[in-house]
N, C-alpha and C positions, 0 to 999 in steps of 0.2 A: 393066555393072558393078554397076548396083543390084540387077538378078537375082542374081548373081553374090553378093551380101555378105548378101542376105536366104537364100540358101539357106547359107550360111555361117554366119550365126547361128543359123536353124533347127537346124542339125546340130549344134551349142555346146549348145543348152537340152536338144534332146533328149538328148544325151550323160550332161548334167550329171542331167539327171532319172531316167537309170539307174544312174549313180554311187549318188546319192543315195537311190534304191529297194533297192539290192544293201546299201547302208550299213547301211539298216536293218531289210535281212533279216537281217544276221549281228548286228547288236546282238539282234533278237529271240528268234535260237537260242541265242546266248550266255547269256540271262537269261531262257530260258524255263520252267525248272524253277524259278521263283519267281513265282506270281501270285497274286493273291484271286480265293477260290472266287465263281463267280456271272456275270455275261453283263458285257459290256464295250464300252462303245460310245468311238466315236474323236473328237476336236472336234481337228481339222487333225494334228496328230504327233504328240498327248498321248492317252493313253489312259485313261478315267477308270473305275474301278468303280462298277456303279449300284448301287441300295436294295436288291437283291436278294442281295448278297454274305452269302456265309454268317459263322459265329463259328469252325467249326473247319472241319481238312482231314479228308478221310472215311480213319479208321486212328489218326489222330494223338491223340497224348496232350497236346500243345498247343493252345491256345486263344488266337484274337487279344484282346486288351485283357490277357493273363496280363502278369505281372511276372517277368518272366525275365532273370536276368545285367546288373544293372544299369539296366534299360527294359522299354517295354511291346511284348509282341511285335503286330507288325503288318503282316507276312507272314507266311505260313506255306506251303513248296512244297509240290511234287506228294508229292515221297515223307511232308507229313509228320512230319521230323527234322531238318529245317533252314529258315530264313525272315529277317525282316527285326526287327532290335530300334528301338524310338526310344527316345531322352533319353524322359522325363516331363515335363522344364523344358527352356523356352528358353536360350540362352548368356548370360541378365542382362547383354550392352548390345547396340548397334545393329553392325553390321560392312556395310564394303561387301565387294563382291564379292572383288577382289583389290588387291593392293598396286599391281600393272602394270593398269591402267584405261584403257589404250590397245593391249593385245597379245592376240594371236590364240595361245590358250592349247590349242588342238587338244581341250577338252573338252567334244563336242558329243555323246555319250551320252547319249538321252532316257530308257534302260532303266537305265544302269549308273554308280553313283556312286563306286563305289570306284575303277572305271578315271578316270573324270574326276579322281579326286585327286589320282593318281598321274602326270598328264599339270600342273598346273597347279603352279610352280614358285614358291613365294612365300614372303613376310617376314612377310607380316599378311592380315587380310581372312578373309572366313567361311570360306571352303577351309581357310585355313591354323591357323584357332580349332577347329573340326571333329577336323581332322588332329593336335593336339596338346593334347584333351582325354584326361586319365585320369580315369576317374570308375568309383566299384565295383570297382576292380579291372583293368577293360576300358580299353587304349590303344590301339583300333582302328576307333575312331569317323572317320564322315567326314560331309563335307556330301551329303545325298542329291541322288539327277538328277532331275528332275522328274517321272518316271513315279512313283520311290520317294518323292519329294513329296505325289503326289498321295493313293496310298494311303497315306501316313502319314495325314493328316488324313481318308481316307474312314473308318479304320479305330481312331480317337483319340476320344472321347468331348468333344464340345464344350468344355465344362466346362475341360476339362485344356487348351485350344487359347487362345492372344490374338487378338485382332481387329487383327489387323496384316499386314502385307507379310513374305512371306518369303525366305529365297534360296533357289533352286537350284543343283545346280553347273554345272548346262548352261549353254554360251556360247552367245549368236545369234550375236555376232560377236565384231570386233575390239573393240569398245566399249559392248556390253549383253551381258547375262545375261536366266535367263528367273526369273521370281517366281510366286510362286502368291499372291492376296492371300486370306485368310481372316478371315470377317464373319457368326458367329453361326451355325454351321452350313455357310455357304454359301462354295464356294471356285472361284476361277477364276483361271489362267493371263495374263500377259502379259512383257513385255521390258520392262527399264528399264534408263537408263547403270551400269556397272561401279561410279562412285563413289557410286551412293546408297548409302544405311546402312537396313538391312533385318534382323528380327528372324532367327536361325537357330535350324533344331531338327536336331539329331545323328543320325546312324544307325548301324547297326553290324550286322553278319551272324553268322546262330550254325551 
């Protein structure tokens, strides 16, 4: 019977590890015409841009750190003519994740912030501050995924950045989210509960 439950479990993990492999093959291809130029190393499911990323895409008449459409641009794709906008300013107070701080919110997109928006159902909280910013003109800001996290801040000029915790709209689970804490330059990934209050910076796609 023991043989019997351990190969039973065996067959569970490894199931769930091709689940979870195939998941993020299709988040990849989905949001692969959007990345920063230069090499890219991996620390567990986050993918960070090193020192080596360039300012522009090779054709493009854009430039990261330009002022475009309300923010600063901070992607730029392959082609170029499209990429990733941020706020300039944080949302001036603290938000926690969501209003539901105990619900498994299906927004586990490490590539893709817009789809996590539209998966998380709420009355308040950073998603939902994000989601019902107008600002410049533009009503289609949302809380970015932690990938678009990250290159926000690789790609922002210190200076313009607070030395704080911020949100992502990626869920770990039923009751954490993931944060990026950012300290002088220096920025690193972790999880903390849904009801902390954590500073948030806006995104938007052009």
């Amino acid at each position: 019977m023991k043989n019997l439950f351990r190969s039973f479990l065996l067959i569970s993990l490894l199931f769930s590890c091709c689940i979870q492999t195939f998941s993020q093959s299709r988040e990849k291809k989905f949001y692969s015409n959007i990345k920063v130029y230069g090499n890219v190393m991996t620390t567990g499911l986050i993918r960070f841009a090193d020192s080596t990323t360039m300012t522009t895409a090779p054709g493009s008449s854009f430039k990261i750190g330009q002022h475009y459409q309300g923010g600063s641009i901070v992607y730029i794709d392959s082609t170029g003519n499209h990429g990733l906008i941020s706020d300039v300013d944080d949302l001036g107070q603290l938000y926690a994740y969501s209003s539901n701080s105990d619900t498994v919110t299906g927004a586990t997109s490490i590539w893709d912030g817009f789809t996590n928006k539209n998966k998380i159902v709420d009355v308040s909280g950073a998603t939902y501050a994000c989601k019902h910013l107008n600002k410049s003109g533009h009503s289609d800001w949302y809380l970015p995924s932690i990938m678009e996290l990250s290159m926000l801040f690789k790609n922002t000029p210190t200076a313009q950045m607070n030395t704080a915790l911020y949100w992502s709209s990626t869920e770990f689970n039923h009751n954490t989210g993931l944060i990026i804490g950012f300290d002088n330059g220096v920025f690193q990934f972790s999880k903390t509960s849904k009801v902390a209050t954590n500073n948030i910076r806006c995104v938007r796609r052009f």
